[in-house]
C-alpha positions in Angstrom: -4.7 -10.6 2.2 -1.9 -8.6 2.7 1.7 -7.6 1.1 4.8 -9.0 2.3 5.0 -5.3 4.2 2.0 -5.6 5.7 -0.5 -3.4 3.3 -3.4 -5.2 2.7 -4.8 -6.1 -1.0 -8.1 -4.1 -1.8 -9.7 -7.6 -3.0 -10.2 -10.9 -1.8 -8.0 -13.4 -3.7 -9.2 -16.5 -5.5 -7.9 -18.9 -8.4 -8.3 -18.0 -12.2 -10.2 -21.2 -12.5 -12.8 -20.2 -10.0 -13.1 -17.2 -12.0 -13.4 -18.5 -15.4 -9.7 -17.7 -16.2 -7.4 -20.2 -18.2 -3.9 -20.1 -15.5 -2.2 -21.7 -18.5 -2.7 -18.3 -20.5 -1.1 -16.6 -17.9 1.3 -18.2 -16.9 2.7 -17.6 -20.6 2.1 -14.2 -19.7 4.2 -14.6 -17.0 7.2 -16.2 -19.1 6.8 -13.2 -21.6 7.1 -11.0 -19.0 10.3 -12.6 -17.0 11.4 -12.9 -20.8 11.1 -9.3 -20.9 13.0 -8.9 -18.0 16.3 -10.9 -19.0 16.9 -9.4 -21.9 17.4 -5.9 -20.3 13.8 -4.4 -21.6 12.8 -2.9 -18.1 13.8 -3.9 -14.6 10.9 -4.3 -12.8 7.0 -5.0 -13.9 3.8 -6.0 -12.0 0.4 -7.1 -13.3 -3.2 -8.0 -12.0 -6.0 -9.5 -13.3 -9.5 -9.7 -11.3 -13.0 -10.8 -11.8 -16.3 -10.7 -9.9 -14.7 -8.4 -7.1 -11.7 -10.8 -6.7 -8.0 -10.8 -7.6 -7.1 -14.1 -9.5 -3.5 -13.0 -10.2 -1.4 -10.7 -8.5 2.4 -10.4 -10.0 5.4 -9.1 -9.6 8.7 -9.4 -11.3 12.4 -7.8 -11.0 13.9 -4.6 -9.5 11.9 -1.4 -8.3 15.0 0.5 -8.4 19.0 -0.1 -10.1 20.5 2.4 -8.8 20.3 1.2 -5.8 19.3 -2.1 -6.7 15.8 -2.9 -4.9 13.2 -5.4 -5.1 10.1 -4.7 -6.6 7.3 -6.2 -4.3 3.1 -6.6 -4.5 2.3 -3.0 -2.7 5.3 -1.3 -4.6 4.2 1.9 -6.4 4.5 2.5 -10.5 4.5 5.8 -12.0 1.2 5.3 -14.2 1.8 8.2 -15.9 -1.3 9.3 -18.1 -3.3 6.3 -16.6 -3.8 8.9 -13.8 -6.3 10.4 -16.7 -8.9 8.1 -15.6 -8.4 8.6 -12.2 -8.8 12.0 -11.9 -11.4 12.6 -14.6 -13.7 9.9 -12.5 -13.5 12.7 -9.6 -15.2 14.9 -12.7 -17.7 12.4 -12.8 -18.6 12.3 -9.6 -19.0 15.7 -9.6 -21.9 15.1 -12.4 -23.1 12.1 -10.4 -23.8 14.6 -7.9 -25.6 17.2 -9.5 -22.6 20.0 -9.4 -21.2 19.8 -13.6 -22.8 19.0 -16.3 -20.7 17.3 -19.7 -22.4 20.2 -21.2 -21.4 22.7 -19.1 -18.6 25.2 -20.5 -15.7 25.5 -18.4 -16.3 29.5 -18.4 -19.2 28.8 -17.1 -17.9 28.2 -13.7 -14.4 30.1 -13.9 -15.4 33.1 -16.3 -11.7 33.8 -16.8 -11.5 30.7 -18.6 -12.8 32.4 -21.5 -9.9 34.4 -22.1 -8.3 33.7 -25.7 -11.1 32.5 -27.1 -12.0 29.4 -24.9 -15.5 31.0 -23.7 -17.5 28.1 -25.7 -14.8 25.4 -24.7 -17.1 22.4 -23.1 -16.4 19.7 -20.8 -17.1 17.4 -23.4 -14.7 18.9 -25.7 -12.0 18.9 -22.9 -12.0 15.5 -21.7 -12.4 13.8 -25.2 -9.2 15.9 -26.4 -11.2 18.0 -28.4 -10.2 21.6 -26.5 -8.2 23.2 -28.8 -5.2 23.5 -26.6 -3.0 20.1 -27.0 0.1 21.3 -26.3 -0.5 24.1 -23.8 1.6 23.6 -20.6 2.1 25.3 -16.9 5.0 25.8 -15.0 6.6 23.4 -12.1 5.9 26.3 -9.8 1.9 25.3 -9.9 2.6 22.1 -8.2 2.4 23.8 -5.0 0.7 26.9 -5.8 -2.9 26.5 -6.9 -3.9 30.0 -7.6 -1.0 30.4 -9.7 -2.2 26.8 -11.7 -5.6 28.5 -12.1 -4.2 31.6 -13.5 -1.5 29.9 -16.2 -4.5 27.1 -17.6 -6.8 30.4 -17.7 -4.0 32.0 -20.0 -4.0 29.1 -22.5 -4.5 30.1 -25.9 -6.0 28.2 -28.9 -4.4 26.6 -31.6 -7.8 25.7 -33.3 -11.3 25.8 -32.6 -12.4 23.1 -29.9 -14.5 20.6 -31.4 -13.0 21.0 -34.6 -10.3 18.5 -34.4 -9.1 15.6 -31.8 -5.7 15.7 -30.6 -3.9 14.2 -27.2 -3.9 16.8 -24.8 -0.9 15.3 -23.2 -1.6 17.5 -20.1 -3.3 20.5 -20.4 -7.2 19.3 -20.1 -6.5 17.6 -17.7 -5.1 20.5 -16.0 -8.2 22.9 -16.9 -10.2 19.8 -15.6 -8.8 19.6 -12.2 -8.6 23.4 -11.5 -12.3 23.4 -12.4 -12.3 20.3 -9.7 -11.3 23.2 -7.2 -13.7 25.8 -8.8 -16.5 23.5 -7.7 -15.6 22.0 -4.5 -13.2 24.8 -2.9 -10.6 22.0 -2.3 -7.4 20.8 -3.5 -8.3 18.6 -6.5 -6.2 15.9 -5.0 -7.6 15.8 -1.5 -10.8 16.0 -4.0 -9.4 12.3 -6.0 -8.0 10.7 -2.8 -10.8 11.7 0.0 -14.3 11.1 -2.6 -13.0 8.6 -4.9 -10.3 6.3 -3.8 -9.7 6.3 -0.2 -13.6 5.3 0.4 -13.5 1.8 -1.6 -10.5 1.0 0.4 -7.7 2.1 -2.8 -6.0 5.2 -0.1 -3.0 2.2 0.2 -2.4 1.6 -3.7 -3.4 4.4 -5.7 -2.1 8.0 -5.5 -2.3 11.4 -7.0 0.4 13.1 -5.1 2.3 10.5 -3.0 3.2 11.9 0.3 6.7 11.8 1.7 6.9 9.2 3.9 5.3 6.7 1.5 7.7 7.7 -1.6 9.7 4.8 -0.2 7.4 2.8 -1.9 7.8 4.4 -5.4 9.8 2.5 -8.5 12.2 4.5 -10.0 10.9 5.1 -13.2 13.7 4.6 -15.8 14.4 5.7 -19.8 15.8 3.2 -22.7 19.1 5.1 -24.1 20.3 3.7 -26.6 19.8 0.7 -25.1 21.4 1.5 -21.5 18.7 1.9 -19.1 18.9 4.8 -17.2 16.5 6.8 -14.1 16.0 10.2 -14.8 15.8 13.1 -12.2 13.2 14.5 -14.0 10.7 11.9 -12.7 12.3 10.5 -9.6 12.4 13.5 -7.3 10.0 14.2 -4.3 9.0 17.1 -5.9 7.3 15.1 -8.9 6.0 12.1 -6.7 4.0 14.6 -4.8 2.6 16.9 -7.4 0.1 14.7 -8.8 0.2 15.8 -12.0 -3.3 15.2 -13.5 -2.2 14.4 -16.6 0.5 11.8 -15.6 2.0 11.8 -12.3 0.0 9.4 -10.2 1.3 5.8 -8.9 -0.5 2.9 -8.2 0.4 -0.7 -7.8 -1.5 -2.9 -9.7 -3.7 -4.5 -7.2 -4.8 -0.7 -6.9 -5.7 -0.6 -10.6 -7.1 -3.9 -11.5 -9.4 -2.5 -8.5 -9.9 0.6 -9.4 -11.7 -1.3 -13.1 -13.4 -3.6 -11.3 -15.1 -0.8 -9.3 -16.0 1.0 -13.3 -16.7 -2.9 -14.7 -19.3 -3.6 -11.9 -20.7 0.0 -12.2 -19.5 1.9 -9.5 -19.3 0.1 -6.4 -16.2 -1.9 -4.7 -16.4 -3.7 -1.6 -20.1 -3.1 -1.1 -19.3 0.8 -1.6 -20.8 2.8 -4.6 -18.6 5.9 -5.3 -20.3 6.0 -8.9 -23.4 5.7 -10.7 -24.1 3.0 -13.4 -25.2 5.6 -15.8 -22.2 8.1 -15.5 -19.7 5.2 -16.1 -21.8 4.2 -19.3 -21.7 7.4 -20.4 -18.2 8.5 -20.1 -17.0 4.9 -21.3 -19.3 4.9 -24.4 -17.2 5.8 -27.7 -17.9 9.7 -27.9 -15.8 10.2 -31.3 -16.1 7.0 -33.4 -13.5 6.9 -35.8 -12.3 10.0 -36.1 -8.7 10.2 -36.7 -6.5 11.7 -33.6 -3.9 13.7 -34.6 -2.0 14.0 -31.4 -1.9 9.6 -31.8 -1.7 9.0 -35.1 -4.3 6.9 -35.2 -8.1 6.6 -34.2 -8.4 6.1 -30.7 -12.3 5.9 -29.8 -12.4 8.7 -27.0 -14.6 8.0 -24.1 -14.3 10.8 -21.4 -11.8 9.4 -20.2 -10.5 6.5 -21.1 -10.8 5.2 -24.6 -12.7 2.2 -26.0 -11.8 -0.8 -28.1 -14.9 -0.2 -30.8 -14.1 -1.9 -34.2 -11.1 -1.0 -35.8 -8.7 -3.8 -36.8 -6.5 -2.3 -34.6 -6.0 -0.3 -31.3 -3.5 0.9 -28.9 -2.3 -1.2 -25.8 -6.3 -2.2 -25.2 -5.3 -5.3 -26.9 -6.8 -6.3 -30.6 -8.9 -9.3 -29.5 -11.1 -7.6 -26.6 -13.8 -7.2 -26.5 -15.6 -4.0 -28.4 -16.2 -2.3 -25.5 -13.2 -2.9 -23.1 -11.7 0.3 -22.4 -8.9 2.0 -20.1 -5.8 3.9 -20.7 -2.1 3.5 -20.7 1.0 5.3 -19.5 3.3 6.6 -21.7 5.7 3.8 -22.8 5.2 1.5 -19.6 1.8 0.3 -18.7 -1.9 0.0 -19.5 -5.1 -1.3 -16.9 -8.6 -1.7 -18.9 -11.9 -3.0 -18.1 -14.3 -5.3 -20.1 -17.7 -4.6 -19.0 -18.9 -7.7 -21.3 -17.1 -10.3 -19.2 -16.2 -8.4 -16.2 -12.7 -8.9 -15.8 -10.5 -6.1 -15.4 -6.5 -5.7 -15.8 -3.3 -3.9 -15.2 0.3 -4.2 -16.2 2.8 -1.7 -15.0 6.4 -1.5 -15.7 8.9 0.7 -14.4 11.0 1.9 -18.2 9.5 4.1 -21.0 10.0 1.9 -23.7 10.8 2.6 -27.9 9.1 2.0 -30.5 7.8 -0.7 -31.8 8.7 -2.8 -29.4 6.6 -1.0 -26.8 3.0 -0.9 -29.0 3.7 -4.5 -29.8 4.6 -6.1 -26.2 1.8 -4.3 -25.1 -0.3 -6.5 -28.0 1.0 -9.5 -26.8 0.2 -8.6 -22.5 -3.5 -7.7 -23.1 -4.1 -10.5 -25.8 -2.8 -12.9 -23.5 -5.1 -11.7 -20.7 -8.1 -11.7 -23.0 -7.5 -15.0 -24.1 -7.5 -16.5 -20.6 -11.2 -15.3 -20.3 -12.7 -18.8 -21.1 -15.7 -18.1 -19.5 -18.2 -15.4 -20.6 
């Protein structure tokens, strides 16, 4: 199937009820999000919902862009912000799929500057499950285009505890150290590494991007901030510049036919469209709660790290995964604006994108209400 402009949708298309989806549940989660829509929350959204390897609703509701005022459409692009965490940190895995890295592994061990301040015993483990030491260590604009320089500045981070010690968000910078340790290993740009291994061979090189290149940015939503209640598109994310860096941590786009593919390929263990760009085992392990219920600081709240993603486990309470999945449903969001998760029990997987950072509360609890409504639909397990 394709978009109205002629992209085609990674998945065949069915109904929910050949799926064992309830259409009635989501066509209330279609009304909450129109609802959402009127009253001035965001201007555009777009969701997806698949199961056994085929889309049984694709989405897609309001404005890319205000400013000019543009259609949103089924193969427009939403900043995912840190839901590019999973993308790129499945590259990693693949790279233990393969032999080259082990979760063990300390980053020094491959670039032996790493170690500098202190971070000679920093892990892989410890980085992708937040646990580095390093939370709020950051690198300049000017890496986006210069690699050697992006080694050099994550090499020159500096500790504010000691890794293992503690969990909290590392907004950006492991994923950062993780990606230039991509181009340690490989000798390539990290996101010809994401787009060439992992994404463009189960057919995704259309819908899901780390770096966007020019002459596709056409495609991108502006993504936009709640002032005060005026909603407003900042230059800070809507620039060329920013589309095509591909920040690890939070810069890709993907529409969310892309993403609800993207799961299915982790929900059925690796393989998409009779491609396997994963092992079984690697996905089990890096979704597998890694840090049980310790508190993260960085969240506020326990958040069930995988290496990765994070997992639903058994508190009474989790973010944007949605309270009624299932224990082992996991995914990520994007900061204010979307979540995409997987259930590996049922084998459904899901996205919502939106294209405004929203406040809290209202943004923890909408995103409550989207996933619980998509979980509920699953009426056959």
């Amino acid at each position: 199937m394709a978009t109205e402009t002629g992209i085609s949708i990674p998945l065949e298309s069915t109904s929910p009820d050949a799926v064992g989806l309830d259409a009635q549940r989501l066509d209330r989660l279609d009304k909450l999000i129109e609802s959402h829509i009127e009253c001035g929350r965001y201007p555009g959204a777009q969701y997806a919902m698949a199961r056994h390897g085929k889309i049984a609703r694709l989405r897609t509701f309001g404005r890319a862009t205000i400013d000019p005022s543009t259609p949103a459409d089924d193969s427009t692009l939403w900043l995912l912000f840190s839901q590019t965490k999973v993308l790129v940190t499945a590259a990693v895995w693949q790279l233990v799929d393969n032999g080259a890295l082990r979760f063990a592994d300390k980053v020094s061990d491959h670039i032996p500057e790493f170690g500098s301040h202190g971070k000679g015993d920093v892990t892989l483990f410890e980085l992708l499950t937040h646990q580095g030491g390093f939370p709020d260590a950051s690198v300049s604009e000017e890496v986006w285009q210069d690699h050697d320089l992006l080694r050099r500045e994550v090499c020159d981070f500096t500790l504010d505890w000691t890794p293992g010690s503690r969990i909290a968000y590392h907004g950006g910078s492991a994923h950062w150290a993780a990606m230039v340790l991509v181009e340690a290993i490989t000798g390539r740009d990290y996101r010809e590494v994401v787009r060439n291994d992992l994404l463009a061979p189960i057919g995704l090189a259309d819908h899901v991007y780390v770096g966007v290149p020019g002459d596709t940015q056409s495609r991108c939503a502006d993504m936009h901030d709640d002032e005060n209640g005026a909603t407003v598109a900042p230059a800070r994310y809507n620039n060329p510049e920013h589309k095509a860096a591909g920040i690890p941590g939070g810069g890709g786009y993907g529409t969310a036919a892309g993403m609800v593919a993207f799961y299915q390929m982790l929900a059925a263990g690796g393989v998409l469209n009779g491609t396997r760009v994963l092992s079984p085992r690697v996905i089990q392990f890096a979704t597998r709660n890694h840090t049980g219920d310790r508190f993260d600081e960085g969240m506020g709240m326990t958040m069930h790290r995988g290496l990765g993603p994070h997992v639903r486990g058994y508190t009474p309470t989790i973010r944007g995964l949605g309270t009624i999945a299932s224990p082992n449903t996991y995914g990520h969001g994007g900061a204010g604006s979307s979540y995409s998760w997987a259930d590996p029990d049922s084998g459904v997987s899901f996205s919502y994108l939106s294209n405004t950072q929203s406040p809290e509360p209202f943004h923890s609890v909408r995103l409550d209400q989207v996933s619980n409504l998509a979980h509920a639909s699953i009426i056959e397990v």
